[in-house]
C-alpha positions as CSV (number, residue, x, y, z in Angstrom):
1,X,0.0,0.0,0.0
2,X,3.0,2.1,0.2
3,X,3.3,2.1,-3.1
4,X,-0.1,3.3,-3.6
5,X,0.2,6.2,-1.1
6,X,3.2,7.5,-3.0
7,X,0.9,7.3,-6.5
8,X,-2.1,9.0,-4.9
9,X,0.8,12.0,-3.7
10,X,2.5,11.5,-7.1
11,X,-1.4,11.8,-8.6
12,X,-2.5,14.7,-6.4
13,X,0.7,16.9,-7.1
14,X,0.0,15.9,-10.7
15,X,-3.4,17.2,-10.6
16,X,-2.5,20.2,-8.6
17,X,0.1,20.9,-11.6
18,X,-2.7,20.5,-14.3
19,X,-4.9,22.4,-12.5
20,X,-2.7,25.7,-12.2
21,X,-1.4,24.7,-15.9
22,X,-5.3,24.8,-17.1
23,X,-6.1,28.1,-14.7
24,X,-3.1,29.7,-16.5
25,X,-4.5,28.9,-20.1
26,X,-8.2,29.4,-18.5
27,X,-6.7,33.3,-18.0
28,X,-4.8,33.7,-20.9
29,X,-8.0,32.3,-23.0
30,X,-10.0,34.9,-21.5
31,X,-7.4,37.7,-22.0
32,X,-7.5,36.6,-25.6
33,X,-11.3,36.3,-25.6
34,X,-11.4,40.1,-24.6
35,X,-8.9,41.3,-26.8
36,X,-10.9,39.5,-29.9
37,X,-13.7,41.5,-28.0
38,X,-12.3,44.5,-27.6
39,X,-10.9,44.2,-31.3
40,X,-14.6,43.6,-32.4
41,X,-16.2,46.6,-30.9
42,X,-14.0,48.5,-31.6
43,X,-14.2,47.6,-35.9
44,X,-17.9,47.7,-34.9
45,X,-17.7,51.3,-33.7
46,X,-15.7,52.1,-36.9
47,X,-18.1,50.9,-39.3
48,X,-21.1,52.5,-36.9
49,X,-19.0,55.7,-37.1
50,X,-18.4,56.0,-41.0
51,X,-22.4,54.6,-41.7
52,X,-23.6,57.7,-39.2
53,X,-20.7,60.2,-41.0
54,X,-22.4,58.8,-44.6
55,X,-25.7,59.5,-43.2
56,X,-24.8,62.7,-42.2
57,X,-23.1,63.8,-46.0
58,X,-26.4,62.2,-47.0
59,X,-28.8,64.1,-45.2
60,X,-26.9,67.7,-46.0
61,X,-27.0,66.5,-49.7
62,X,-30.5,66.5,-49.7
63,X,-31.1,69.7,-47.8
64,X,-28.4,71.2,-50.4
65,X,-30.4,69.7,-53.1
66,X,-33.9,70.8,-52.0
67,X,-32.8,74.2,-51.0
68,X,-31.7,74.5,-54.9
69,X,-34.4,72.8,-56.0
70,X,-36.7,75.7,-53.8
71,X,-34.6,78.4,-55.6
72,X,-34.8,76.7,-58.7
73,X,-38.6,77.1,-58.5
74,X,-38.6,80.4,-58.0
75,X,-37.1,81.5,-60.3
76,X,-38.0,79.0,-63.4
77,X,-41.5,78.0,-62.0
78,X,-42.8,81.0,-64.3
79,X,-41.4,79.4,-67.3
80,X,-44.5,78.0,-69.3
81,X,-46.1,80.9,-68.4
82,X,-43.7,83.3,-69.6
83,X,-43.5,81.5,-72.9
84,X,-47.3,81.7,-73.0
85,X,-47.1,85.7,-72.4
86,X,-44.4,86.1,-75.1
87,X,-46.4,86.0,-78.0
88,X,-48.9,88.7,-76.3
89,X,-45.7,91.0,-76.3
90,X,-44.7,90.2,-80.0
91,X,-48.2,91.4,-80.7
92,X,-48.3,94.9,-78.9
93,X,-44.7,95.2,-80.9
94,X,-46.0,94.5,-83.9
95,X,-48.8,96.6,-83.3
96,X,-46.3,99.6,-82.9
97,X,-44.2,98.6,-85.2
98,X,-47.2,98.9,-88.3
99,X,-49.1,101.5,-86.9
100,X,-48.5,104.8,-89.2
101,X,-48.5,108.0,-88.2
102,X,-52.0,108.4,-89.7
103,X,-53.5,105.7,-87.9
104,X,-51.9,107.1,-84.6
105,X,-52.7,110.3,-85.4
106,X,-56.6,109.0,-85.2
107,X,-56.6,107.4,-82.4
108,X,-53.7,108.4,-80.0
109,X,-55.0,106.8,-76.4
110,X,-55.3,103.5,-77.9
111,X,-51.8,103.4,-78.9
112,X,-51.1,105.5,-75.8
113,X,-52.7,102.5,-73.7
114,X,-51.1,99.7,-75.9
115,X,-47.3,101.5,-75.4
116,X,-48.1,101.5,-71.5
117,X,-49.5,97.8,-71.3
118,X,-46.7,97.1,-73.2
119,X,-44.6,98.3,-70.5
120,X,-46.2,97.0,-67.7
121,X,-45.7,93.3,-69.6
122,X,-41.9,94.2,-69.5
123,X,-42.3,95.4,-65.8
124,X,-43.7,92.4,-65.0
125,X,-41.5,90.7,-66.6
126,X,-38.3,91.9,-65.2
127,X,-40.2,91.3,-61.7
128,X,-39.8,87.7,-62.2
129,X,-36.3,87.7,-64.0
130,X,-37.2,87.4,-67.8
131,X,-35.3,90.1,-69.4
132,X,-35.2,90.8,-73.2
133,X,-32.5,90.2,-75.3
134,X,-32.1,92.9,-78.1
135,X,-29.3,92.7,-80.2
136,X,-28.6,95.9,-82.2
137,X,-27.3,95.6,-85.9
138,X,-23.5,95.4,-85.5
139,X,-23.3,93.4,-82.8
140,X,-21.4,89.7,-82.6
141,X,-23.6,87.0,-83.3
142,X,-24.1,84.9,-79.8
143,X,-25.0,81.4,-80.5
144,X,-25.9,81.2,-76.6
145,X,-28.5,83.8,-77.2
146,X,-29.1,84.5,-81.1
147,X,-31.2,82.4,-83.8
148,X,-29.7,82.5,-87.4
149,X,-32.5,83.3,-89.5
150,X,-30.6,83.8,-92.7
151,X,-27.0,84.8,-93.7
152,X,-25.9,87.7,-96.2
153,X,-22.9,89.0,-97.3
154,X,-23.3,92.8,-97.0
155,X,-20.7,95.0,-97.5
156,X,-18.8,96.9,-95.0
157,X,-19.5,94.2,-92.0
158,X,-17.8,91.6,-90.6
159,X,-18.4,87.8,-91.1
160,X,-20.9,86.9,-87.8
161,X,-22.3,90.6,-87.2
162,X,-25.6,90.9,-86.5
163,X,-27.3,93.0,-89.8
164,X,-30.9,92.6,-89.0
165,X,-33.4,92.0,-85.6
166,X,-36.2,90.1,-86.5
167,X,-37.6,89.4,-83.1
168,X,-36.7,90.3,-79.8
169,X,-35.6,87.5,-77.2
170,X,-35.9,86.5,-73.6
171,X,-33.7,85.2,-70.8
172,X,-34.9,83.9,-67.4
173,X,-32.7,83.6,-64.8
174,X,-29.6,82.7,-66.5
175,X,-31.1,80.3,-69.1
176,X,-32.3,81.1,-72.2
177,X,-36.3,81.3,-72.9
178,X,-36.5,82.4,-76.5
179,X,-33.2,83.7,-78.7
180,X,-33.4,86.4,-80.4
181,X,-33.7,86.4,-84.1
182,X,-31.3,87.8,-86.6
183,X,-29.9,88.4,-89.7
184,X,-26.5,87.3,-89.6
185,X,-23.4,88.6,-92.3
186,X,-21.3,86.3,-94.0
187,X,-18.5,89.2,-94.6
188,X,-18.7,91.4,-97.4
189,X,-18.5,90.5,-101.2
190,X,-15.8,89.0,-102.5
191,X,-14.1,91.2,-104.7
192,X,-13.4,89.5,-108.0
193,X,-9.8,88.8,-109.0
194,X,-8.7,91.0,-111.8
């Protein structure tokens, strides 16, 4: 039985040994547990960070956007309706224009009243940002803001001067509504080779 005692002692101090051997790698386990933890939150809170940050850009992107949006409309919501009023001011224009002296000489209010509805059309007009484009003959043809209605050579101009006005045009804002149309030069003659 001797020999037995000195296996349980050689069996207890063994298991005593195992036991501090598995405590040790029970602590260094959880050590490594809370790193792996730690490590996760913290790729967690990274990712949480740059979704809220995106969120963020997001949400000023859209107040950007609907704050231009809000000017935009402003400013261009009138644009049917100007186009619809344009042809009411090519009309009291051409009612100027062809009215002779005769003819205004018979009836002078009406074409009193037509010159000062005419300019209250512009007034309103200008109100809401449409302004008139009106080239004068001379002038460098725009393609931004000028119609080509025909080309000519005349003499004494340029190649791309404006020679004639045809009909007046109309901005809004900073876009273009209606261009104006011209008469455009091709240069002067050629001279013939002699």
């Amino acid at each position: 039985m001797v020999k037995d005692r000195k296996t349980d002692e050689f069996d207890d101090e063994f298991l005593d040994d195992i036991e501090a051997i598995l405590d040790e790698d029970q602590e260094i386990s959880d050590e490594a547990i809370e790193a792996d933890e730690i490590s996760a939150l913290r790729a967690e809170s990274a990712e949480l960070k740059d979704r809220l940050l995106r969120a963020l850009a997001d949400a000023e992107n859209v107040r950007k956007r609907a704050d231009r949006d809000r000017r935009d409309a402003e400013v261009y919501g009138a644009t049917r309706f100007a186009r619809d009023l344009l042809p009411v001011y090519d009309n009291f224009a051409r009612a100027l224009e062809h009215a002779t002296d005769a003819v205004r000489a018979a009836a002078p209010a009406l074409f009193e009243g037509i010159e000062l509805t005419q300019r209250a059309l512009l007034s309103a007009f200008e109100k809401n940002k449409i302004m008139q484009i009106a080239p004068e003959p001379g002038e460098r043809f725009d393609p931004n803001l000028h119609q080509a209605m025909f080309e000519a050579p005349v003499p004494g101009t340029k190649a791309g001067d404006v020679i004639q006005v045809m009909g007046t045009g109309f901005t809004i804002g900073d876009r273009l509504l209606r261009p104006a149309q011209v008469g455009v030069s091709s240069g002067g003659p050629a001279t013939p080779p002699q």
